[in-house]
C-alpha positions as CSV (number, residue, x, y, z in Angstrom):
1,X,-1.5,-37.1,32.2
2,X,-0.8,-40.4,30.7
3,X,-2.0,-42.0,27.1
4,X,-3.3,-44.4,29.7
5,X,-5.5,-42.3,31.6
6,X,-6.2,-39.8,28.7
7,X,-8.2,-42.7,27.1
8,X,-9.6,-43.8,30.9
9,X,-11.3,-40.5,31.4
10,X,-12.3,-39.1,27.9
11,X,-15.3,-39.0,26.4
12,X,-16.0,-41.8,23.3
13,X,-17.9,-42.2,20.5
14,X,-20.2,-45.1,20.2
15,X,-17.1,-46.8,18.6
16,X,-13.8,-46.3,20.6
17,X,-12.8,-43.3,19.4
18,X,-11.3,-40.6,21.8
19,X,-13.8,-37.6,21.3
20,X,-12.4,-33.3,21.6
21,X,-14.3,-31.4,23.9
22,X,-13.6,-28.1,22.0
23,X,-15.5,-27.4,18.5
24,X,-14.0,-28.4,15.4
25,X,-13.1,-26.5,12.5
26,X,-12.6,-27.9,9.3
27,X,-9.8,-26.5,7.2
28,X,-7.3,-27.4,4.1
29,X,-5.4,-24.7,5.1
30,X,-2.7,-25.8,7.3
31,X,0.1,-28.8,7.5
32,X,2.7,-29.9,9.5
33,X,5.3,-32.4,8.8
34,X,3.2,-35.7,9.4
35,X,0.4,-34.5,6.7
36,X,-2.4,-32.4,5.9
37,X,-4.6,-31.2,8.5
38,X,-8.7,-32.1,7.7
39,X,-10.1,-30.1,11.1
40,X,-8.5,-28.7,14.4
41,X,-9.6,-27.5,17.3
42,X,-8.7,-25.9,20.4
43,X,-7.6,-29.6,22.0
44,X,-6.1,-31.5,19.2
45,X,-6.3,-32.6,15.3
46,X,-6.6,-34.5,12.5
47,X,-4.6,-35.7,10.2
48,X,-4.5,-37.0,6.3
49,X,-0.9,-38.7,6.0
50,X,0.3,-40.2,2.4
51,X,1.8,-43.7,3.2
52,X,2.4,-44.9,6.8
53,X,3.1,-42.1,9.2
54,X,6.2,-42.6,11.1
55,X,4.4,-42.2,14.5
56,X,3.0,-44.9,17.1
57,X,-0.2,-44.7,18.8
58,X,0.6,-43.1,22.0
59,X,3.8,-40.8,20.8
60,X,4.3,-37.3,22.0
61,X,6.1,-35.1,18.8
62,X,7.2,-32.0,18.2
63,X,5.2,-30.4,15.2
64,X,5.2,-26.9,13.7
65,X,1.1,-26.1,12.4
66,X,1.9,-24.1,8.6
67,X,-0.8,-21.8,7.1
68,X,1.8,-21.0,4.2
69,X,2.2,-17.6,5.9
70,X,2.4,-18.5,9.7
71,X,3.7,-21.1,11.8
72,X,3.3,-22.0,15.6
73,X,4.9,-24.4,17.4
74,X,3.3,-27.4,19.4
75,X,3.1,-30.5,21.1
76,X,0.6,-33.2,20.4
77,X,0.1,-37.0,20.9
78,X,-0.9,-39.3,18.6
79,X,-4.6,-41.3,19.9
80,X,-5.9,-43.0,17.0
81,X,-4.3,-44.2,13.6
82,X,-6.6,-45.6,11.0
83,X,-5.9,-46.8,7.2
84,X,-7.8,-44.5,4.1
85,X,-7.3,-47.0,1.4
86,X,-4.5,-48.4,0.2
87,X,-1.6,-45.8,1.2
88,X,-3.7,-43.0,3.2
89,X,-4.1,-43.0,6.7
90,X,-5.4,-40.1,9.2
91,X,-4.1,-39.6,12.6
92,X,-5.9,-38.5,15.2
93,X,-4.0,-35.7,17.7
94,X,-4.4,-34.6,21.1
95,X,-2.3,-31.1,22.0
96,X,0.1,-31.4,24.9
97,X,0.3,-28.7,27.3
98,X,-1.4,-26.0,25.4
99,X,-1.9,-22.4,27.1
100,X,-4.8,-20.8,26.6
101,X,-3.2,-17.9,24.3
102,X,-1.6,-20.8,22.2
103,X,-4.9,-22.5,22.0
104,X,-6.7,-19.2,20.6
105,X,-3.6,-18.9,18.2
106,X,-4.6,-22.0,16.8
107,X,-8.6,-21.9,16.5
108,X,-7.7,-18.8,14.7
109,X,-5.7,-20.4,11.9
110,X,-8.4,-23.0,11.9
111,X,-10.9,-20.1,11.6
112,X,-9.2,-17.9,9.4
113,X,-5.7,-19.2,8.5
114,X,-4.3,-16.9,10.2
115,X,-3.8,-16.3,14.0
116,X,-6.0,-13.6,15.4
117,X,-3.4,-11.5,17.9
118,X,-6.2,-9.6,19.7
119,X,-8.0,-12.7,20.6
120,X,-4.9,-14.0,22.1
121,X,-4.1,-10.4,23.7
122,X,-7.4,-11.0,25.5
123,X,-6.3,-14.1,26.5
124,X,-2.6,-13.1,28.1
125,X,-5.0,-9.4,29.6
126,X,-7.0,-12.7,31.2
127,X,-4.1,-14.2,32.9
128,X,-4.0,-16.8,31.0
129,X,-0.9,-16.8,29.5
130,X,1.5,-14.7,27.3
131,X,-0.4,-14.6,23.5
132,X,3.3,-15.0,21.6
133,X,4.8,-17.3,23.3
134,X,4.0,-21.1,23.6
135,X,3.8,-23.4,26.8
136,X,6.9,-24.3,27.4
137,X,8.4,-20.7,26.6
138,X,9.0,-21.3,23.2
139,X,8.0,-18.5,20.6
140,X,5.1,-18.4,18.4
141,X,6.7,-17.3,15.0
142,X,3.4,-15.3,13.5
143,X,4.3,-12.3,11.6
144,X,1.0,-10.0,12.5
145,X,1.0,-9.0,8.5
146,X,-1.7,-10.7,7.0
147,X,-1.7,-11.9,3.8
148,X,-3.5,-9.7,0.7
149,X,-6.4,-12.2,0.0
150,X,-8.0,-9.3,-2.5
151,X,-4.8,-9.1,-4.5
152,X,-4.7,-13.2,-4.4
153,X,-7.8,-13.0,-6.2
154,X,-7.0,-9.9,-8.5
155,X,-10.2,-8.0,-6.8
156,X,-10.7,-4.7,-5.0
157,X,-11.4,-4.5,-1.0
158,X,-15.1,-3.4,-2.4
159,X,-15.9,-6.5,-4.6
160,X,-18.9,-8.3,-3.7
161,X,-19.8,-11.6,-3.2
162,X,-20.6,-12.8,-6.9
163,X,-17.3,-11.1,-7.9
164,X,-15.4,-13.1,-5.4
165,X,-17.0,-16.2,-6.5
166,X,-15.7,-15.2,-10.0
167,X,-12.4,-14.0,-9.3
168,X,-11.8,-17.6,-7.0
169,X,-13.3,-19.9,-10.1
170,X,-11.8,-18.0,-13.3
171,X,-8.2,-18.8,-11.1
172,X,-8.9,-22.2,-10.2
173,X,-9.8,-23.5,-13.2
174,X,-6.4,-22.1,-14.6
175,X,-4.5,-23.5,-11.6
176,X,-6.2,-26.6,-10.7
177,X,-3.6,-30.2,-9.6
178,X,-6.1,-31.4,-12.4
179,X,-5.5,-29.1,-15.1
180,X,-1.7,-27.6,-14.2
181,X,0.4,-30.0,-12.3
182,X,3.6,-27.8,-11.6
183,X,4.1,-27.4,-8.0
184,X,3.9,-23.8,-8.6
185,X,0.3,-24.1,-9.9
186,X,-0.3,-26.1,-6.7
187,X,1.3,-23.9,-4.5
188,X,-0.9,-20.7,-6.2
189,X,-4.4,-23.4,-6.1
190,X,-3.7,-23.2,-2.6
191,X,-3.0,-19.9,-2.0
192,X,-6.7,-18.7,-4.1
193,X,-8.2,-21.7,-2.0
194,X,-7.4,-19.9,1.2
195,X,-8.2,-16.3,-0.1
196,X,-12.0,-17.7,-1.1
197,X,-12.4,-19.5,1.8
198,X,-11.7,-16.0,3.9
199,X,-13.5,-14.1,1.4
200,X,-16.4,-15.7,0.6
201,X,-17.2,-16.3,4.4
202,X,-18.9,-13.0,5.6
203,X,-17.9,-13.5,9.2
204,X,-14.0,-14.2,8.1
205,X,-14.7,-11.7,5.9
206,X,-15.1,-9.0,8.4
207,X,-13.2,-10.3,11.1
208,X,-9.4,-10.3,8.2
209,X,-10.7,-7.0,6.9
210,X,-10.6,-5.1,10.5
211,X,-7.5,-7.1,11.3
212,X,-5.9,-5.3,7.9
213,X,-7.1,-1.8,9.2
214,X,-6.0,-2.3,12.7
């Protein structure tokens, strides 16, 4: 389908903007080359670039979505562009061609930060598509070991909630862009932000910990 008729037939909001059908999941876990990404869903993205992004409105691109422990490949094209101040600007995305079992990869890092590979078994047992490998044949590189969020966090697989709120807080205030501004402080912020945002989530919670024992 072209840009063209993409914007024809889509659903709007009140002002122009190109809506997604699919539900939205807000995240700071992932990135791709063009910037942070604020929220993804099944359909598409979007993103927070620093200075102009080197895209057009319009533009198909190659893109590779990073959790910091997986990557998948994918196609998207750009729909909106608008200026955050004086050098931000967020990009709205649309995915390309996405299979079913590629879509499911990628609500599941937007769930979890990190892709979920019996949901997208159940989507290739559906006929929808082979689970590790994207549309156009290329492979989804996911290594199905999932990160140790407990260790992260320096707590036991038994810790409750207060002690995960502790564990995340005592670390972040050590490793905070504020307060240590190495970019291996940053890196680690990140890393902690991810393992809290798993953690402390009782749904995520239980959905990583029977992925570890599986």
């Amino acid at each position: 389908m072209s840009f063209s008729l993409f914007k024809k037939f889509s659903p709007r909001r009140p002002g122009g903007r190109v809506m997604r059908r699919a539900e939205r999941h807000a995240t700071n876990m992932l990135s791709c080359h063009l910037g942070r990404v604020i929220d993804i869903s099944a359909t598409g993205m979007q993103l927070q670039c620093e200075g102009k992004p080197p895209v057009k409105l319009g533009q198909i691109v190659e893109a590779k979505l990073d959790s910091g422990h997986q990557r998948i490949p994918i196609r998207a094209q750009v729909v909106w562009i608008r200026r955050r101040g004086l050098k931000a600007f967020r990009l709205g995305m649309r995915f390309v061609n996405i299979s079913r079992s590629l879509q499911a990869a990628v609500e599941s890092l937007g769930k979890f930060g990190y892709i979920d590979l019996e949901a997208a078994a159940k989507a290739r047992q559906q006929k929808f598509g082979d689970p590790y490998r994207a549309a156009q044949g290329r492979a989804i590189n996911a290594s199905a070991n999932l990160p140790d969020y407990y260790g992260i966090l320096g707590i036991s697989h038994e810790a409750a909630a207060q002690d995960i709120k502790r564990a995340y807080h005592t670390l972040a205030r050590k490793h905070h862009p504020d307060v240590a501004r190495t970019e291996a402080d940053a890196a680690t912020f990140l890393r902690i932000t991810e393992a809290y945002e798993v953690l402390n989530d009782a749904a995520k919670r239980k959905s990583y910990d029977l992925r570890r024992a599986g």
